[in-house]
SEDO-639282 format. One record per residue (C-alpha): residue in three letters; y, x, z; residue number from 1. Coordinates in pm, 1 decimal, decimal comma. Example, Ala and Ser with C-alpha at 12.3 -4.5 7.8 and 13.67 -1.06 7.14 Angstrom:
[atom ALA [-450,0 1230,0 780,0] 1];
[atom SER [-106,0 1367,0 714,0] 2];
END
This chain:
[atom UNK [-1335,7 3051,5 2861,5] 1];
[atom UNK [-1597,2 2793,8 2969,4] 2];
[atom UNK [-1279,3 2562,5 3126,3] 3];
[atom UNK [-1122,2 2601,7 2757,7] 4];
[atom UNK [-1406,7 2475,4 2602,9] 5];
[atom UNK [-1466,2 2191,7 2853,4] 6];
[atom UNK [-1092,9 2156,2 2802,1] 7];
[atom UNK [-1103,7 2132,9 2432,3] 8];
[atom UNK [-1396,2 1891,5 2433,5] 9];
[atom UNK [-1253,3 1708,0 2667,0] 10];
[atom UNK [-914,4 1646,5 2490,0] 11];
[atom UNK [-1107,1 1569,5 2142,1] 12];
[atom UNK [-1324,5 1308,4 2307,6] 13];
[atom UNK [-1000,9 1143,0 2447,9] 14];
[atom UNK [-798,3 1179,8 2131,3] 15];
[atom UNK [-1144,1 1018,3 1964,8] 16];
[atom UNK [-1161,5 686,5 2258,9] 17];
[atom UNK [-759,6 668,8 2209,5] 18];
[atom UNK [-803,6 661,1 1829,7] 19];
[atom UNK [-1085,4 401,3 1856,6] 20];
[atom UNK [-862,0 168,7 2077,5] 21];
[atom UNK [-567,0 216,5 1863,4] 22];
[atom UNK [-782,6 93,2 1558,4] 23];
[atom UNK [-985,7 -201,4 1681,1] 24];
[atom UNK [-680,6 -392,5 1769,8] 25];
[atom UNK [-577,5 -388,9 1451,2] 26];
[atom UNK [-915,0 -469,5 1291,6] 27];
[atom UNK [-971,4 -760,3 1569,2] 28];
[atom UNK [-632,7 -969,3 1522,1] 29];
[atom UNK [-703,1 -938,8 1113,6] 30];
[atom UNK [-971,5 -1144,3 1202,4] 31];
[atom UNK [-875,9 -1362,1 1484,9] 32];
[atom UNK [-625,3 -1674,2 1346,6] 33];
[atom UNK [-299,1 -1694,7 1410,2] 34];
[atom UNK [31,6 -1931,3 1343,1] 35];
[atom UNK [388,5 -1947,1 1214,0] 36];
[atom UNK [598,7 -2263,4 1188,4] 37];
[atom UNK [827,6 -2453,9 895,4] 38];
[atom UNK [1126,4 -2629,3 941,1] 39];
[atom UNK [1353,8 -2613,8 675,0] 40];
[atom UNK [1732,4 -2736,5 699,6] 41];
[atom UNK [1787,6 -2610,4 1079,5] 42];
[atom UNK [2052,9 -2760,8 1149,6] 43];
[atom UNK [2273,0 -2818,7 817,3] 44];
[atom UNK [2588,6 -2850,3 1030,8] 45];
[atom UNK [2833,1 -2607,0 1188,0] 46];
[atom UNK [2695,8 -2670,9 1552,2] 47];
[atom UNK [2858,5 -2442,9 1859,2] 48];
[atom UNK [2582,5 -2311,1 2143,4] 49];
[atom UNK [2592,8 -2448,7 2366,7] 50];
[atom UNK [2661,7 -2790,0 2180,9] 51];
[atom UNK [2784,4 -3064,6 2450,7] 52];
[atom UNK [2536,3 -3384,6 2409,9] 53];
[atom UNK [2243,1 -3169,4 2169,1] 54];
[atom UNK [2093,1 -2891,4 2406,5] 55];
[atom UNK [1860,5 -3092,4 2576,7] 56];
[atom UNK [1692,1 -3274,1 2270,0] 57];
[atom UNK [1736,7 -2899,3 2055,7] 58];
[atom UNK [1585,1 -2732,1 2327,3] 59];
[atom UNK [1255,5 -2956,6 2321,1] 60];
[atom UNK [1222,2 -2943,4 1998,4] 61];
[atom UNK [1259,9 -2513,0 1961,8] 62];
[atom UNK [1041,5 -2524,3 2267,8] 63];
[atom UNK [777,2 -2760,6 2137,0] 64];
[atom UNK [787,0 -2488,7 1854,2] 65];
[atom UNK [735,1 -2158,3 2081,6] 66];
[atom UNK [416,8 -2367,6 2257,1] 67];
[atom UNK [271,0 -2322,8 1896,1] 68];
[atom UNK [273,5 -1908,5 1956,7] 69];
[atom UNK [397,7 -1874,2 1640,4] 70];
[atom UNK [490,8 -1516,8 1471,3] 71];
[atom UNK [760,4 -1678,7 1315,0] 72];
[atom UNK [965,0 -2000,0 1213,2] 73];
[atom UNK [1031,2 -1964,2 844,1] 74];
[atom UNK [1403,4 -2184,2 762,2] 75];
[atom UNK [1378,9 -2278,9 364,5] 76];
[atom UNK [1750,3 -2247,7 378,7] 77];
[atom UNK [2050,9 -2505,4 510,5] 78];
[atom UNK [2144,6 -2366,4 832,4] 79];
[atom UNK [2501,7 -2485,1 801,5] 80];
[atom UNK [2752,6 -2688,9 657,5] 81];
[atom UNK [2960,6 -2421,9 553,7] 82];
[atom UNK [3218,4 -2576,4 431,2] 83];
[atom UNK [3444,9 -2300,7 464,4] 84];
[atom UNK [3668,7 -2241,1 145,6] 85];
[atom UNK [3698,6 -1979,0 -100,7] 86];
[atom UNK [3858,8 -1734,6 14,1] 87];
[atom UNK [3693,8 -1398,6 106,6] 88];
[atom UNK [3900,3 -1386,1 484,4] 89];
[atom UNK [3791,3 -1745,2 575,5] 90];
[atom UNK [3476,6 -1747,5 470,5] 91];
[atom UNK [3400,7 -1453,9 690,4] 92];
[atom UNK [3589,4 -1667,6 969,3] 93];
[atom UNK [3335,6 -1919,6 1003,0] 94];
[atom UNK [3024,8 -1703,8 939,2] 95];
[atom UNK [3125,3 -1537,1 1228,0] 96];
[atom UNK [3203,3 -1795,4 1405,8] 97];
[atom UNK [2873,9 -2012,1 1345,4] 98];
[atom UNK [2613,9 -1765,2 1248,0] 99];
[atom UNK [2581,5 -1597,8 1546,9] 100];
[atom UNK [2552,9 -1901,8 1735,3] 101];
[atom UNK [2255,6 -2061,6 1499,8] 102];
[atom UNK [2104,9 -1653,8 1548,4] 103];
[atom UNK [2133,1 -1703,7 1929,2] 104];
[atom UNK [1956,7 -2008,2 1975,2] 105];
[atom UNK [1650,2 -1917,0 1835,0] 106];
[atom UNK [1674,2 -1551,5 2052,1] 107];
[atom UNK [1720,5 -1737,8 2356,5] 108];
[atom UNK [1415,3 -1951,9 2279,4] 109];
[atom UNK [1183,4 -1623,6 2195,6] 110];
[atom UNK [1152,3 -1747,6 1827,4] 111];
[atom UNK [1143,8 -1488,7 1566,3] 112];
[atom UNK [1350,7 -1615,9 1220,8] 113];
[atom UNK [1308,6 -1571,5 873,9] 114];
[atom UNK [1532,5 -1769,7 691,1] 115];
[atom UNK [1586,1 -1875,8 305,8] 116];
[atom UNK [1932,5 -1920,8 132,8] 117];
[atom UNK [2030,4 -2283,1 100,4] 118];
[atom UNK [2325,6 -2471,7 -80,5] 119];
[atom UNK [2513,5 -2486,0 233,0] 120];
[atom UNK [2496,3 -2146,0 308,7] 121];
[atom UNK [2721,3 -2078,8 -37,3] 122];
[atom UNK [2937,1 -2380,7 -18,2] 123];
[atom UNK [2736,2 -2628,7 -62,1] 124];
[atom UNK [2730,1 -2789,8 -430,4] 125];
[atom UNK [2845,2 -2865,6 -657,3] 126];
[atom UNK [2987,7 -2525,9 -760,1] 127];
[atom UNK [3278,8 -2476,3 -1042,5] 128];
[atom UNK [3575,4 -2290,4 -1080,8] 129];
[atom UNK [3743,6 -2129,3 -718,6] 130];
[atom UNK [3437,3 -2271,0 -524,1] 131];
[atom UNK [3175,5 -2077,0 -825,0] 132];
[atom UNK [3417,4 -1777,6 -764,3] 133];
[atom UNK [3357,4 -1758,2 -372,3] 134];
[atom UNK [2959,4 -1775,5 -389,8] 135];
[atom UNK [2936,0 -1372,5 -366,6] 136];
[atom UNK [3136,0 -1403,5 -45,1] 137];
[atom UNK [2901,6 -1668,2 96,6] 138];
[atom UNK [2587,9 -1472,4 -14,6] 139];
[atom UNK [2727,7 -1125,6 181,0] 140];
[atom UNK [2813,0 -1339,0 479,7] 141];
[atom UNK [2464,4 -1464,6 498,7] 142];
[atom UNK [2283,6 -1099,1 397,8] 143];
[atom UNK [2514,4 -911,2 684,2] 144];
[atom UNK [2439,2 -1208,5 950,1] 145];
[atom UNK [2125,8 -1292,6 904,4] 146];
[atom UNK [1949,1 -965,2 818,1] 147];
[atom UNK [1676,1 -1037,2 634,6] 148];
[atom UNK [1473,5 -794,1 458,7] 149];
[atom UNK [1672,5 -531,0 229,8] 150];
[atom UNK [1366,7 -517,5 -23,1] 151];
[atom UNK [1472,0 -782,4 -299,0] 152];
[atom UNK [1607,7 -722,3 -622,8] 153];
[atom UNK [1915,4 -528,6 -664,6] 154];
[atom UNK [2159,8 -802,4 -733,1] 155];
[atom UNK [1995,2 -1052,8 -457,4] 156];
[atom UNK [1914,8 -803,9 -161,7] 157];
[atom UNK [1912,4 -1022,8 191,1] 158];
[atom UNK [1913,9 -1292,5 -1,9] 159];
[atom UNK [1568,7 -1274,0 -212,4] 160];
[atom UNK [1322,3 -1091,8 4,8] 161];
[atom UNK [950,6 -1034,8 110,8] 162];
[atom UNK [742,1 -954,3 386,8] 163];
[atom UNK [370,9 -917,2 486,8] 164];
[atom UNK [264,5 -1109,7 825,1] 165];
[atom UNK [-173,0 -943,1 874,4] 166];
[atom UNK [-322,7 -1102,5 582,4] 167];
[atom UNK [-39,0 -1257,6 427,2] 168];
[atom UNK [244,2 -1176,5 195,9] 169];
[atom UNK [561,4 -1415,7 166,2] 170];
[atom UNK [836,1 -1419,8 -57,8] 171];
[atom UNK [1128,2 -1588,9 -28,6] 172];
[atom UNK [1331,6 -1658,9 -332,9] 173];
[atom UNK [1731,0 -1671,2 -351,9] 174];
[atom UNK [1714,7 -2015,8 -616,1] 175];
[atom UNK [2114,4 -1977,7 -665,1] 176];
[atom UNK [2163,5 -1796,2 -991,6] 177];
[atom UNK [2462,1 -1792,9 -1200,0] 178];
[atom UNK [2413,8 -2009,3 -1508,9] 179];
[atom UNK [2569,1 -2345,8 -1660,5] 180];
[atom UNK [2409,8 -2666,3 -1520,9] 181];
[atom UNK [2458,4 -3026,0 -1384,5] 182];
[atom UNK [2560,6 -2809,3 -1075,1] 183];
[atom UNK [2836,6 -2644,7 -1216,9] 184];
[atom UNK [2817,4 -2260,6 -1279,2] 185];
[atom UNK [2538,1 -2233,7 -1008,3] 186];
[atom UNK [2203,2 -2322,3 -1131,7] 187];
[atom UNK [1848,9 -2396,6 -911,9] 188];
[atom UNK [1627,7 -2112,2 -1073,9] 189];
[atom UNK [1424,6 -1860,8 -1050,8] 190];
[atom UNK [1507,0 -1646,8 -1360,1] 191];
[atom UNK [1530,7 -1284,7 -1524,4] 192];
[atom UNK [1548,5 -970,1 -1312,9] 193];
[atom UNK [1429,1 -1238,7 -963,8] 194];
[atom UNK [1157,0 -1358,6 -1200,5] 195];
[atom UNK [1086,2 -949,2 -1265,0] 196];
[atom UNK [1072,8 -832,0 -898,8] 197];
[atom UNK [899,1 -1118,1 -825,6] 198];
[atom UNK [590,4 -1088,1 -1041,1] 199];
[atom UNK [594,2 -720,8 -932,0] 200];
[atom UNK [557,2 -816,6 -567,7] 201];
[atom UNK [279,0 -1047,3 -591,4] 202];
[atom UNK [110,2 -826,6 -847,8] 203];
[atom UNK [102,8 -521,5 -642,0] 204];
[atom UNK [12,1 -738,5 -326,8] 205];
[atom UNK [-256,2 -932,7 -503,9] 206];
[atom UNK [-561,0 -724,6 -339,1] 207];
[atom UNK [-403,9 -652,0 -0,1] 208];
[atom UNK [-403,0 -975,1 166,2] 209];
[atom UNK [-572,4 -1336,2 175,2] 210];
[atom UNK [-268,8 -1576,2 92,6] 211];
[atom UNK [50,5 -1585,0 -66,4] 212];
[atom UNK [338,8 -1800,5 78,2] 213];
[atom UNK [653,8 -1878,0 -95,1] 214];
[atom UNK [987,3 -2005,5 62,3] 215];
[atom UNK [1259,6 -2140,4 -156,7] 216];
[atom UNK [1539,0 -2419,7 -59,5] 217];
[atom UNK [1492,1 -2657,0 -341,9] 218];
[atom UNK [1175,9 -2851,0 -465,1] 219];
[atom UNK [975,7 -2754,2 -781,5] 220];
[atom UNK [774,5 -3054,0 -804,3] 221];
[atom UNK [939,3 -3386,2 -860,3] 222];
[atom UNK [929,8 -3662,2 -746,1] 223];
[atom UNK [1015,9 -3585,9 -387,0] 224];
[atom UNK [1118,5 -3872,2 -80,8] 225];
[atom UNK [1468,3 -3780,9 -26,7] 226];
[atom UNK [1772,1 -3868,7 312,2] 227];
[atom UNK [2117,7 -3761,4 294,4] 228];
[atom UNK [2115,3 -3519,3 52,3] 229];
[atom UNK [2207,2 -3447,3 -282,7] 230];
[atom UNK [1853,6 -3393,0 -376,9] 231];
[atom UNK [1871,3 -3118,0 -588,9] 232];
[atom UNK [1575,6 -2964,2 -787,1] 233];
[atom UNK [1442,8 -2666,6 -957,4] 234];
[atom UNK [1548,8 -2649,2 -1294,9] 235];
[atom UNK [1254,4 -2727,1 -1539,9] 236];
[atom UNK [1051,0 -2780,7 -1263,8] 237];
[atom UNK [621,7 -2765,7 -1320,3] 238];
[atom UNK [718,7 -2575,2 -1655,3] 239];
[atom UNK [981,9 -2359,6 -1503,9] 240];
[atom UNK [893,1 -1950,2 -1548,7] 241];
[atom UNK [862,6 -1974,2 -1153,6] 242];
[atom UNK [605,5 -2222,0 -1110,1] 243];
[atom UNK [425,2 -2029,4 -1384,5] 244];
[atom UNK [458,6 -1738,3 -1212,4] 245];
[atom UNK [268,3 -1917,4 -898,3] 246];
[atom UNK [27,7 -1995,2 -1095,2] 247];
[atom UNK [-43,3 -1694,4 -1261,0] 248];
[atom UNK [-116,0 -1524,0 -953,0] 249];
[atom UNK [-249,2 -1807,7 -683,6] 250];
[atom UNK [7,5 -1875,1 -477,3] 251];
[atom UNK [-99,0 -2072,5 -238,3] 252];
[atom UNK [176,0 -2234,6 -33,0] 253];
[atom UNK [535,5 -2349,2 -144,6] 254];
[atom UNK [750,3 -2414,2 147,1] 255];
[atom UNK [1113,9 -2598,3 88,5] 256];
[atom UNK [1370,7 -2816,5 234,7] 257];
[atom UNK [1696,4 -2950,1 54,2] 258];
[atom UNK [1585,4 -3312,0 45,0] 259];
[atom UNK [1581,5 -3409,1 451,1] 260];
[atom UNK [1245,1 -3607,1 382,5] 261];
[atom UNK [832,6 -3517,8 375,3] 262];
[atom UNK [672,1 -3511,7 37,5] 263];
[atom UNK [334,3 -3312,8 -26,2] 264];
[atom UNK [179,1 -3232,9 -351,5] 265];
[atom UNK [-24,8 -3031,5 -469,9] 266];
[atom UNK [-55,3 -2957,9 -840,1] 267];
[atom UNK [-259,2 -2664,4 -1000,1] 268];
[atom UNK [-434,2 -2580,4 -712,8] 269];
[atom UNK [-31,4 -2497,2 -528,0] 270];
[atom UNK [17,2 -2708,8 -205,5] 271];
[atom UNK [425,9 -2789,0 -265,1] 272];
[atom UNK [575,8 -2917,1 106,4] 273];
[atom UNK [920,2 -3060,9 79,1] 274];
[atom UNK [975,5 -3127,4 474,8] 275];
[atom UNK [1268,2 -3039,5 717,5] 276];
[atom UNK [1495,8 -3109,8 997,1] 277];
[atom UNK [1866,5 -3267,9 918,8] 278];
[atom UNK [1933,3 -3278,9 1338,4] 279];
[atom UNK [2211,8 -3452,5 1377,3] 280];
[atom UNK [2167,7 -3752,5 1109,8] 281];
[atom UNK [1770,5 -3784,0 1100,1] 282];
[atom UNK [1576,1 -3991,3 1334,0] 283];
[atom UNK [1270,6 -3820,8 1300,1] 284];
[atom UNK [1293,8 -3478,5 1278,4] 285];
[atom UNK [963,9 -3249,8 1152,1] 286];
[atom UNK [788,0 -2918,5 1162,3] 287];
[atom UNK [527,4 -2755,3 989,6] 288];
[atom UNK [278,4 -2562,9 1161,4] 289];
[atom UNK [14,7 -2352,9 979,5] 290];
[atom UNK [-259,3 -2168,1 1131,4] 291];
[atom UNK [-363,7 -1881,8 920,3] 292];
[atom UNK [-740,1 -1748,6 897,6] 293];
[atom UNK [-865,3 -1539,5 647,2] 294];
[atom UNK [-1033,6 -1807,9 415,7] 295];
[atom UNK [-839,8 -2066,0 470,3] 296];
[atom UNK [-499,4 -2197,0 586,4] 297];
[atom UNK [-442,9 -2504,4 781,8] 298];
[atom UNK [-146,2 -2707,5 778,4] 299];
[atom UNK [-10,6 -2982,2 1041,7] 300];
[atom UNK [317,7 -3144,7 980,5] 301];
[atom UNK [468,2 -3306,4 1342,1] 302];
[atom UNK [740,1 -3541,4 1375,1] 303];
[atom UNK [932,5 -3668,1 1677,4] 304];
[atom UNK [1164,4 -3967,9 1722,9] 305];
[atom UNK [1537,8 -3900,7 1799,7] 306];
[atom UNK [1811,9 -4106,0 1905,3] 307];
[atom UNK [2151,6 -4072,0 1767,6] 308];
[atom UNK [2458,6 -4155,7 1922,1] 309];
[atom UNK [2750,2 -4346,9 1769,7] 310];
[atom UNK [3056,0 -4103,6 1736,8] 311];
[atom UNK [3081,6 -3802,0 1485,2] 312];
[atom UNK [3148,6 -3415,1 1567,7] 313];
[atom UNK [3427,2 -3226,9 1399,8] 314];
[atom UNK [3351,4 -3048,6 1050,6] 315];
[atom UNK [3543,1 -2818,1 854,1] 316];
[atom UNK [3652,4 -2929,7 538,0] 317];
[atom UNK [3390,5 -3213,3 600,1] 318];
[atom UNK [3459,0 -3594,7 619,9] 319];
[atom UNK [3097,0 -3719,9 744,3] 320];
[atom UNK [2977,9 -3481,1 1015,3] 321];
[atom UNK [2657,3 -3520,7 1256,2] 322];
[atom UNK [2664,3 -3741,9 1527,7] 323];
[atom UNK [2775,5 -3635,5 1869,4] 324];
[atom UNK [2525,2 -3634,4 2045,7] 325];
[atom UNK [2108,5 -3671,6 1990,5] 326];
[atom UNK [1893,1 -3752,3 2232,5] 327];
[atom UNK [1462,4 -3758,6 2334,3] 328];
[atom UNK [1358,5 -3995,1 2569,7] 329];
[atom UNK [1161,5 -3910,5 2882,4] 330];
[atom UNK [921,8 -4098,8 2742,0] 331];
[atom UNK [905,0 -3943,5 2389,6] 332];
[atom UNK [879,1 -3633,3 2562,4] 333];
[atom UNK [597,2 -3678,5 2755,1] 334];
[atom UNK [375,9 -3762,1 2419,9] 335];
[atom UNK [514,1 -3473,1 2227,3] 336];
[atom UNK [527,8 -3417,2 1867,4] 337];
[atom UNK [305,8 -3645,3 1659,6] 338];
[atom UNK [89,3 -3511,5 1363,2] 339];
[atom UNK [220,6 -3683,3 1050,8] 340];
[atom UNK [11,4 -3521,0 816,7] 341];
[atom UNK [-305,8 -3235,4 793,0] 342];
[atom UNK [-504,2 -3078,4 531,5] 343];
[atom UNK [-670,0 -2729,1 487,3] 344];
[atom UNK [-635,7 -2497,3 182,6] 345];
[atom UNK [-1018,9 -2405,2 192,1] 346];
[atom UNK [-1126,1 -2057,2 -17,5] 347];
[atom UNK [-1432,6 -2007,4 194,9] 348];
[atom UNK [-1667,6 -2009,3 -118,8] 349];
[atom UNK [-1439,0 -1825,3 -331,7] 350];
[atom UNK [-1243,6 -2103,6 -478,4] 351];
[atom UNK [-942,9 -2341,5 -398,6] 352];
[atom UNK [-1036,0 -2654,6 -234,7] 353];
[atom UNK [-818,2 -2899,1 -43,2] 354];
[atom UNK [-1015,1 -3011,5 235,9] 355];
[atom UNK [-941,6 -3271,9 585,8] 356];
[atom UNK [-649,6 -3417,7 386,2] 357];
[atom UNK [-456,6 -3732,8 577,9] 358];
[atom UNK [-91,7 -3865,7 690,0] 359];
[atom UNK [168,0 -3690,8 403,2] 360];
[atom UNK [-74,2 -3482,9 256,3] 361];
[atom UNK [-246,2 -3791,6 138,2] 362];
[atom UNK [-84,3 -3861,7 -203,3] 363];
[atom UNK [-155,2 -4165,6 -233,5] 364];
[atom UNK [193,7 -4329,2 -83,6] 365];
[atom UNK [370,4 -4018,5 -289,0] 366];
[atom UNK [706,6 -4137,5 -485,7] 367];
[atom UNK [644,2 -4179,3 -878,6] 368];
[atom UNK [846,8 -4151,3 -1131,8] 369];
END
């Protein structure tokens, strides 16, 4: 009897210590900072893996990403051309082809994904008629490849998702919803039952965690720097239901790509970043990293210099492709990405303030209209 008891005591204590140490992780990395990393429009072109003439220079740069321990790299969308028809069979052809390949790169490098839905990835605009027709195949394509959170709203699930990182929730929004615009019958908004679930999420969220991050594909604010691209925008824009939606409930952080250039503004107390990567026509491709603490967020945008070479690579059902090859010097290397840009989101004393800002953050080189 007096070994049961010993026994007894003995496993409570240890079920109490193993309790303690299973807690005060948890407790201790709420507290201690930590990172993910930006870069929107990774790659925007039907690339193989390996790709003869790119590994080297892609491998630096996803590496120079994993030396910033991130938990993540958040993609606002653009991961292909995908430029693959309208027809159901085909479309599946060359998601299955390229996907998988984009999906592997970033495994191979240790680099977690979460990744937005961007023109390209549903045909890339405009969108009428046949091409309007085959967005629902593009959108399953992307949901059953890239397996993003199932949580969305009914009509947009994998495509319009959330997730919570420690002290953060982030959102990101499917901005391709049927309608009549400049686009065709595709239009850049954030509407109806999206605009619903989304005001849901943040509401219920609200009191859980320190910061909310959204990711969408296309810029709200205007005006933005743009390179090769079509430059499309959010609908409406400042006085779209979205924006008002981000403002309604502090958002802190809108991350996007679409426009292959870095533009930073911040407007009702909302830090906008347009930013991204283009590989394969840019010379200076970019990342964002933010380091997340529980009063504050810091952002650092980095840029490096790349050299393009003269030929083009094959594209389906694309004239103008990237060029063959891309290249870092030795050189280049050895310095590393360059910050381009910093400034802190500071909510130490309870409100909003934009603190350190220089580089791109620094609006006062911004494009007007």
């Amino acid at each position: 009897m007096k070994w049961k008891c010993h026994a007894a005591t003995w496993l409570l204590t240890a079920l109490a210590f193993f309790s303690i140490v299973e807690a005060t992780p948890d407790s201790e990395e709420a507290a201690e900072p930590w990172t993910f990393v930006s870069i929107p429009d990774f790659l925007n072109f039907d690339i193989e893996y390996p790709q003869v003439g790119w590994e080297d220079a892609l491998g630096f740069i996803l590496d120079s990403m994993k030396s910033e321990e991130p938990a993540f790299v958040m993609v606002a969308g653009d991961l292909v051309m995908g430029h693959w028809g309208t027809v159901e069979e085909e479309v599946d052809k060359w998601a299955d082809q390229y996907y998988p390949q984009w999906i592997n790169r970033f495994k191979d490098h240790g680099l977690k994904v979460y990744t937005a839905l961007g023109d390209h990835e549903i045909g890339d605009n405009p969108w009428r008629n046949e091409r309007a027709k085959a967005v629902p195949f593009y959108k399953e394509a992307f949901k059953r490849h890239l397996q993003m959170p199932l949580n969305g709203p009914e009509h947009m699930k994998g495509t319009a998702f959330h997730w919570r990182h420690k002290n953060v929730l982030f959102v990101s929004v499917d901005v391709f919803e049927k309608g009549n615009g400049q686009e065709g019958e595709i239009v850049a908004q954030v509407t109806g039952r999206q605009l619903a679930w989304l005001d849901d999420v943040l509401k219920t969220h609200r009191e859980e965690v320190d910061h909310f991050v959204v990711m969408g594909h296309t810029p709200i604010l205007r005006p933005v720097r743009m390179f090769s691209s079509s430059g499309m925008l959010l609908e409406v824009g400042r006085e779209s239901d979205l924006w008002k939606t981000f403002v309604k409930y502090n958002v802190d952080l809108y991350i996007c790509g679409e426009v292959h250039a870095v533009t930073c503004t911040e407007i009702d107390g909302i830090q906008q970043v347009a930013h991204g990567g283009l590989i394969g026509r840019t010379t200076k491709p970019n990342y964002m990293v933010v380091t997340v603490h529980n009063d504050r967020l810091e952002l650092e945008l980095k840029e490096i210099d790349l050299i393009n070479g003269e030929g083009m690579l094959w594209q389906h059902d694309k004239k103008r492709g990237p060029y063959d090859t891309i290249q870092i010097t030795e050189a280049r290397k050895r310095e590393g990405f360059k910050s381009i840009g910093f400034a802190c989101i500071d909510k130490r004393e309870g409100e909003r303030r934009f603190e350190s800002v220089s580089g791109f953050f620094d609006e006062t080189n911004n494009p007007v209209d």
